[in-house]
C-alpha positions in Angstrom: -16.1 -28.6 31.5 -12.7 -26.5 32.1 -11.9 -26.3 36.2 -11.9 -22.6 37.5 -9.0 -20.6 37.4 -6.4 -20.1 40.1 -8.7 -17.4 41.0 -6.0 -16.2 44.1 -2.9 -16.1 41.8 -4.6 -13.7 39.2 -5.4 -11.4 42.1 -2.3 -11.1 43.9 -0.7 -9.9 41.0 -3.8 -7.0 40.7 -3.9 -6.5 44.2 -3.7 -3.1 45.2 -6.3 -2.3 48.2 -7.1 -5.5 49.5 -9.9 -5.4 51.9 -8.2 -5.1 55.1 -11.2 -5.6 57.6 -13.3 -8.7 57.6 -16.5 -7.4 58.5 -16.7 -6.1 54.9 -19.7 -7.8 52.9 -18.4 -9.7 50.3 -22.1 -9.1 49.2 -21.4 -5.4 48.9 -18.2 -5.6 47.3 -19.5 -7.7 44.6 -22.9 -5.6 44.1 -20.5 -2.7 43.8 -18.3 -4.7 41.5 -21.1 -5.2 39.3 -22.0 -1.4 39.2 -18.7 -0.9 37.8 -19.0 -3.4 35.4 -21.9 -1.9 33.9 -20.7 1.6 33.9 -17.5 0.6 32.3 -14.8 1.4 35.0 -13.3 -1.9 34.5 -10.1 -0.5 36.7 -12.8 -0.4 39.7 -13.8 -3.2 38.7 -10.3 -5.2 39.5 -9.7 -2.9 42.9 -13.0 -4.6 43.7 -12.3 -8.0 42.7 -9.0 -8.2 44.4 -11.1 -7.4 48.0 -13.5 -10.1 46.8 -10.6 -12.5 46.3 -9.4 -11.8 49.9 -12.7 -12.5 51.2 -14.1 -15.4 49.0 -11.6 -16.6 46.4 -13.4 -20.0 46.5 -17.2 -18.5 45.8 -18.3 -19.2 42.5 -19.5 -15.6 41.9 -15.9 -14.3 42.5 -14.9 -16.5 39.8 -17.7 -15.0 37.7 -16.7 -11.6 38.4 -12.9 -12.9 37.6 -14.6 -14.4 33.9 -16.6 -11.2 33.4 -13.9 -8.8 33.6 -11.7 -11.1 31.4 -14.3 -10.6 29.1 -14.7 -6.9 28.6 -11.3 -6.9 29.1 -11.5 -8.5 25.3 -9.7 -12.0 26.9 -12.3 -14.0 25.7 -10.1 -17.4 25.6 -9.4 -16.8 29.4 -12.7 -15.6 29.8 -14.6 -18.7 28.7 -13.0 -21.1 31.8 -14.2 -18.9 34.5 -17.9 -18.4 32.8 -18.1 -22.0 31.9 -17.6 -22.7 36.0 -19.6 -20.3 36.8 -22.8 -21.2 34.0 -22.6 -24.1 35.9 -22.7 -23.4 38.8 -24.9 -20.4 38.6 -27.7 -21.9 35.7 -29.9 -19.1 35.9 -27.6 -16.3 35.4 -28.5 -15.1 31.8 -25.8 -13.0 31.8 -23.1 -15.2 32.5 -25.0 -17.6 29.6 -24.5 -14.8 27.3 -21.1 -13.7 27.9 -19.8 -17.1 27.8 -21.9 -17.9 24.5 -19.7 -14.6 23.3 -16.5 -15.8 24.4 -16.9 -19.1 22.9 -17.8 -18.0 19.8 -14.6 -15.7 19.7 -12.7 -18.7 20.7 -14.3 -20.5 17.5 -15.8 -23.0 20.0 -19.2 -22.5 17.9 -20.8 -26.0 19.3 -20.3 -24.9 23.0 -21.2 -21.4 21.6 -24.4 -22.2 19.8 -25.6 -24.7 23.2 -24.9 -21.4 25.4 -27.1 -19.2 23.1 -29.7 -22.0 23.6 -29.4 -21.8 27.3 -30.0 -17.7 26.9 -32.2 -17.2 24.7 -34.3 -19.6 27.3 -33.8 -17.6 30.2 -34.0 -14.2 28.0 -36.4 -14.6 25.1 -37.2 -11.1 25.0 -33.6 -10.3 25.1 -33.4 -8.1 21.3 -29.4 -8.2 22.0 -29.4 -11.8 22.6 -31.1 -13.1 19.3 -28.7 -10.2 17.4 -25.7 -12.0 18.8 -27.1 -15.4 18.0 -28.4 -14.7 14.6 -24.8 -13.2 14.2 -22.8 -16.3 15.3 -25.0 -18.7 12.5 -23.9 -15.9 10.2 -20.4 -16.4 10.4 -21.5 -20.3 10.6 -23.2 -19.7 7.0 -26.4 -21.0 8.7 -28.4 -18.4 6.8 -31.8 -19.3 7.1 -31.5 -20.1 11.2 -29.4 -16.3 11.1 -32.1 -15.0 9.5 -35.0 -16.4 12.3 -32.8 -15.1 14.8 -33.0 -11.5 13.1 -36.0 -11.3 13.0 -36.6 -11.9 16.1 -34.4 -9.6 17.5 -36.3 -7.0 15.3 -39.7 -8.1 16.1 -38.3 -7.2 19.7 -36.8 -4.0 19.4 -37.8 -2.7 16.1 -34.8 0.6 16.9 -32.0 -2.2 16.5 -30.5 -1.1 13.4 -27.7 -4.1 13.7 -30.1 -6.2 13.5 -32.3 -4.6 10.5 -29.0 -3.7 8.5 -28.1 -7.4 8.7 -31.1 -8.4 7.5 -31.4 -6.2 4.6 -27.6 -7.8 4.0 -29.3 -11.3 4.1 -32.3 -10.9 2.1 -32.7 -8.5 -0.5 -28.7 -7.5 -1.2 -27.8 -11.5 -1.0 -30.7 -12.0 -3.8 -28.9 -9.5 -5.9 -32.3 -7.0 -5.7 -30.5 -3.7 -4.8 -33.1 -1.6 -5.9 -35.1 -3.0 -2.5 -32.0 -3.4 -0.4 -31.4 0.5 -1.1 -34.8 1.3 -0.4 -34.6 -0.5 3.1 -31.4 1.1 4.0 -32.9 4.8 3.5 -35.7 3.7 5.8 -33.8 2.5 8.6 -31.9 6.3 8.0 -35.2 7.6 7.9 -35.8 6.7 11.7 -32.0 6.8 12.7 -29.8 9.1 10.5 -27.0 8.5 12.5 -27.0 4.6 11.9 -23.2 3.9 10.5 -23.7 0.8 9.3 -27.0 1.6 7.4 -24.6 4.1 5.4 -22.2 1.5 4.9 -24.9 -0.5 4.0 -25.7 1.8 1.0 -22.0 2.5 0.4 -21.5 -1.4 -0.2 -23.8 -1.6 -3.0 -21.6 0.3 -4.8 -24.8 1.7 -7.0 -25.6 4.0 -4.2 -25.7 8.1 -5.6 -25.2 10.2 -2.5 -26.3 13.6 -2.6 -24.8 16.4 -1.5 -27.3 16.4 2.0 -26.1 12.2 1.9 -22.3 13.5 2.7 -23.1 16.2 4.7 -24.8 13.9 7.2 -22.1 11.4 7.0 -19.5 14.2 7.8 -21.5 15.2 10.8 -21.8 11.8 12.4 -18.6 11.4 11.7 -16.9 14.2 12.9 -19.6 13.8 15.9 -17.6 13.6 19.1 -21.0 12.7 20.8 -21.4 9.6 18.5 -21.3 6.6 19.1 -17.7 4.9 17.9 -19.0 2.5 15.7 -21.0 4.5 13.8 -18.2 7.3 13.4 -15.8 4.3 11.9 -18.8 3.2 9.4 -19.9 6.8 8.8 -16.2 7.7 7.9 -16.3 4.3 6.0 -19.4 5.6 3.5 -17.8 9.2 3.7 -14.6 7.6 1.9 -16.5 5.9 -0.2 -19.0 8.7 -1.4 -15.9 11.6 -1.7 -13.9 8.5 -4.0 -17.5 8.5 -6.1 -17.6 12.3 -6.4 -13.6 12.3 -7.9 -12.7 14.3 -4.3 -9.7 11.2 -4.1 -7.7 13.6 -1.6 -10.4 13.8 0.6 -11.3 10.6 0.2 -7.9 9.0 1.1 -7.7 11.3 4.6 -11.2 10.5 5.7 -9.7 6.7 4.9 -6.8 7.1 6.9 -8.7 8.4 9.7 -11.1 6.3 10.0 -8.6 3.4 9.6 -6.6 4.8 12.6 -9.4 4.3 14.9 -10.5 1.4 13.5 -7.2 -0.4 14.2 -8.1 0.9 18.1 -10.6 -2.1 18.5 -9.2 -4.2 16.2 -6.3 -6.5 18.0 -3.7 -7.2 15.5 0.0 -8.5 16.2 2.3 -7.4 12.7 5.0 -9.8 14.3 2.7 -12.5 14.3 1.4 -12.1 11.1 4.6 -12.1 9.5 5.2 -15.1 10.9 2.2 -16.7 10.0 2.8 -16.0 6.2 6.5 -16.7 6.2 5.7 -20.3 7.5 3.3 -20.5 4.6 5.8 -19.5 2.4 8.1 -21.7 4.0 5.7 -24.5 3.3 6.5 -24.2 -0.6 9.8 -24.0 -0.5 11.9 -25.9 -1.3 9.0 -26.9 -4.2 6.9 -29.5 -3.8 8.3 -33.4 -4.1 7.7 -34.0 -7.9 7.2 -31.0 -9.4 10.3 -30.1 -11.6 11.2 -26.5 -10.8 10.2 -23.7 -8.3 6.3 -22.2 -9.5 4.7 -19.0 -8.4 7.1 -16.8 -9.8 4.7 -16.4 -13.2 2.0 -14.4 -14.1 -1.1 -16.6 -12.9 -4.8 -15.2 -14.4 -7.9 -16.5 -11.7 -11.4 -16.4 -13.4 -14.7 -16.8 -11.2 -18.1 -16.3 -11.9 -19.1 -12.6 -11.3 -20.1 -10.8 -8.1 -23.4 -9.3 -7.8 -22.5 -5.5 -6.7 -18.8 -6.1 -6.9 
């Protein structure tokens, strides 16, 4: 198990405020700490910390506040040591168990990951968000029947989680080739939620989808919506692309794209230096050719044939 962090170094270089009387609860700090958490005011949130650092940098739930707010920060490499200390050390914390089954997994530590899910879904097991994010991680493991358990669960729970349904949908009937039914579904879950992005990209992704005139006003709405939430705006504008490209409106269709692609890149973290350098070293790799091959190869035309793609 990783040692906590130097807990004290990170916040002196945050420290703005430091509590400057002692008779300040570190009880209250950190139940304020938490408030801020949840409501998102993650700047707050480090004010806070840094007075909790000055009275308790040693107290295991001032290194959980340090891993949490490395976590929503999006750190979740230097997030995982603090929440592994503080699982430990606080076992019945389902939240920490969650957020470091998160981190893990973003780490691609998907052993640690999958024993953390284990250790929430214990505590929590009529936690909908908890069996999402599980079913999710054996996903990207290709532990399809296990993913698709954890789905179902998370749908038997809270039957309004369209995540959850859409994935599903993506598991069963679309994998199976049956896009007759997996269209079918995805108008349902639109049915009760018309605003559910990735329902529409859902339908978009089949690529056999017709959508009507009312289809693309609704997608233009949601998102243009202001009020929406992000994610469904990006999927929304996603579909929208995709459904103006189908109609033959390709202007349109390439402005929605770049749109939507600008805020996309928002959440997505990606370094074009380090990239670069990633596929130069490749490259580099090849060059000079390969010991016993008689002259450089790559340079010709080179055909790939695979079996067919159902929908693609």
């Amino acid at each position: 198990m990783p040692c906590a962090p130097d807990v004290m170094t990170t916040a002196s270089k945050t420290m703005s405020n430091p509590a400057k009387s002692s008779s300040v609860s570190l009880d209250r700090i950190l139940a304020d700490a938490e408030r801020a958490l949840q409501s998102g005011d993650l700047a707050a949130a480090d004010r806070l910390f840094a007075g909790a650092v000055a009275l308790g940098a040693n107290d295991v739930r001032v290194v959980r506040l340090h891993g949490m707010l490395l976590f929503r920060r999006g750190l979740f490499q230097q997030a995982a040591g603090s929440l592994a200390h503080a699982a430990e050390n606080l076992p019945k914390d389902a939240a920490v168990q969650h957020a470091l089954a998160i981190a893990l997994a973003e780490s691609e530590e998907f052993d640690r990951s999958l024993a953390a899910y284990e250790r929430t879904c214990a505590l929590t097991p009529r936690d909908a968000g908890v069996w999402f994010n599980r079913g999710r991680l054996h996903v990207k493991l290709a532990q399809t029947d296990t993913a698709i358990t954890a789905l179902e669960r998370a749908v038997e729970l809270n039957p309004k989680l369209v995540e959850a349904q859409v994935l599903l949908i993506d598991l069963t009937s679309k994998a199976r080739g049956d896009v007759a039914t997996a269209e079918k579904q995805y108008r349902k879950v639109l049915n009760g939620q018309p605003q559910a992005g990735w329902a529409w990209w859902g339908l978009a992704n089949l690529k056999t989808t017709h959508f009507s005139d009312a289809d693309v006003a609704q997608l233009e709405r949601v998102a243009n919506d202001d009020a929406s939430r992000e994610d469904n705006r990006i999927a929304c504008g996603f579909a929208l692309a995709q459904a103006l490209d189908d109609r033959g409106d390709l202007d349109r269709s390439m402005a929605v794209l770049d749109a939507v692609n600008a805020r996309m890149r928002k959440r997505v973290p990606w370094d074009r230096a380090a990239c670069s350098a990633e596929m130069d070293d490749l490259l580099a790799r090849f060059t000079p050719p390969l010991v016993g091959s008689q002259k450089a190869q790559g340079d010709e035309v080179i055909f790939i044939v695979s079996l067919p793609r159902s929908g693609s």
